[in-house]
N, C-alpha and C positions, 0 to 999 in steps of 0.2 A: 506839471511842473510850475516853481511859481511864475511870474514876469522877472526877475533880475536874473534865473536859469535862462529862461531862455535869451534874454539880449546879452548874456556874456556868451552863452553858444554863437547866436547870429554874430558877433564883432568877431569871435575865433575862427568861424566858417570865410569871412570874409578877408580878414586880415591872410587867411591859410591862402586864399584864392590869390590876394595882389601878391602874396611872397613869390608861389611859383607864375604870376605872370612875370616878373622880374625885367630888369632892363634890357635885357638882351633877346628878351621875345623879337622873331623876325613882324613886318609890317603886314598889316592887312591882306597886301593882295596875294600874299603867301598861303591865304588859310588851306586851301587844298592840302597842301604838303606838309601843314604843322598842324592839324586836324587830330591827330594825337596829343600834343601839347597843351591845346585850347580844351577838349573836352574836360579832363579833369577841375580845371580850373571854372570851365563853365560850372559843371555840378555844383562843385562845392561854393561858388558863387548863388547858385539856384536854393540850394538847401540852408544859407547863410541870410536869405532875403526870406525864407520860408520862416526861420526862428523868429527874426524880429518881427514880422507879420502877427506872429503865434504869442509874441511881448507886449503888442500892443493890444491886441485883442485880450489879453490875459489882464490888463491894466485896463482897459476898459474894465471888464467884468467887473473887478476891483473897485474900481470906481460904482459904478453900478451899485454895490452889494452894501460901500459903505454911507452912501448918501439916499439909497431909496429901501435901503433894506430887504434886496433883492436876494435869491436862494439862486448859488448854482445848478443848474440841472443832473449836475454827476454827484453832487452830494446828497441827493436825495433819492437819487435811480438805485445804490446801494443801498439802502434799507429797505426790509419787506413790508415795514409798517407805510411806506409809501408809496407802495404798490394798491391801484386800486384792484378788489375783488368784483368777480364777475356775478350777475345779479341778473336770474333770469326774465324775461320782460313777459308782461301779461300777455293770454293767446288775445288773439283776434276774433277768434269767434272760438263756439263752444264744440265745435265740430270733431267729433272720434273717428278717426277714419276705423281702425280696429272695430268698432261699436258695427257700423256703416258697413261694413265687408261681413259681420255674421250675420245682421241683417240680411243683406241680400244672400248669404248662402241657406239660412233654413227658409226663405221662399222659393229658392230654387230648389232646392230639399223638396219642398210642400208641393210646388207646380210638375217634379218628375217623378211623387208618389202617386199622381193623380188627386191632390185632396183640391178641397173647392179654396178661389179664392176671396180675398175679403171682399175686396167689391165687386158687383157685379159689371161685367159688358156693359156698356152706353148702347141706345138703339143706334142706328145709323142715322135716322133724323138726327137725333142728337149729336152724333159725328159732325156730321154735314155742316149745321146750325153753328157746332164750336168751331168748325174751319174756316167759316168766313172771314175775307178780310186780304192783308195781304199773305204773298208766299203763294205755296200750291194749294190745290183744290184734293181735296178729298172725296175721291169718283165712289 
């Protein structure tokens, strides 16, 4: 809405509120008992301080838009050409998992046809020799 919408709402929400508190509202220490009475007038007291709140912040804006040349953000959430598009990001590494997983199935393929495999056994010296170091030992 614009800002003169809403501060003629906030002064009619307000002005609604002082009618029905009126002069013949009972005094303060009554409120228990006229708890009825009050609530209405509170609301629309509540939602009359809410509009002006919503007029000056609207007149901000205003202000805002016409000395720095600013854009509202609801005028532009409406158009799709100001939507930005999603744009996938480069991987991180070149890793296939799918590649990776038939990989390891035609060698397991290959190791439970019995065929040989690429590289041979290490000797055990050789074991030994690579295990040094920390961690466990390789008996």
């Amino acid at each position: 809405m614009r800002t003169t919408t809403w501060i003629i709402l906030g002064l009619a929400l307000n002005g609604a509120a002082a009618v029905l508190h009126g002069p013949d509202m009972l005094p303060a220490a009554d409120l228990a008992q006229n708890l009825p009475h009050h609530l209405p007038r509170l609301l629309l007291l509540a939602a009359g301080q809410f509009c002006l709140f919503r007029a000056f912040r609207s007149a901000f804006g205003d202000l805002w838009k016409a000395f720095w040349g600013g854009k509202h953000k609801g005028a532009d959430a409406a158009k799709p050409s100001a939507l930005k598009t999603f744009e996938e990001p480069e991987p991180l590494s070149h890793f296939d998992a799918d590649e990776a997983f038939a990989r390891y199935m035609e060698r397991r393929k290959a190791a439970d046809a019995g065929e040989a495999q690429d590289a041979p056994m290490p000797s055990p010296a050789a074991r030994a020799r690579a295990a040094s170091g920390f961690g466990r030992k390789v008996v």
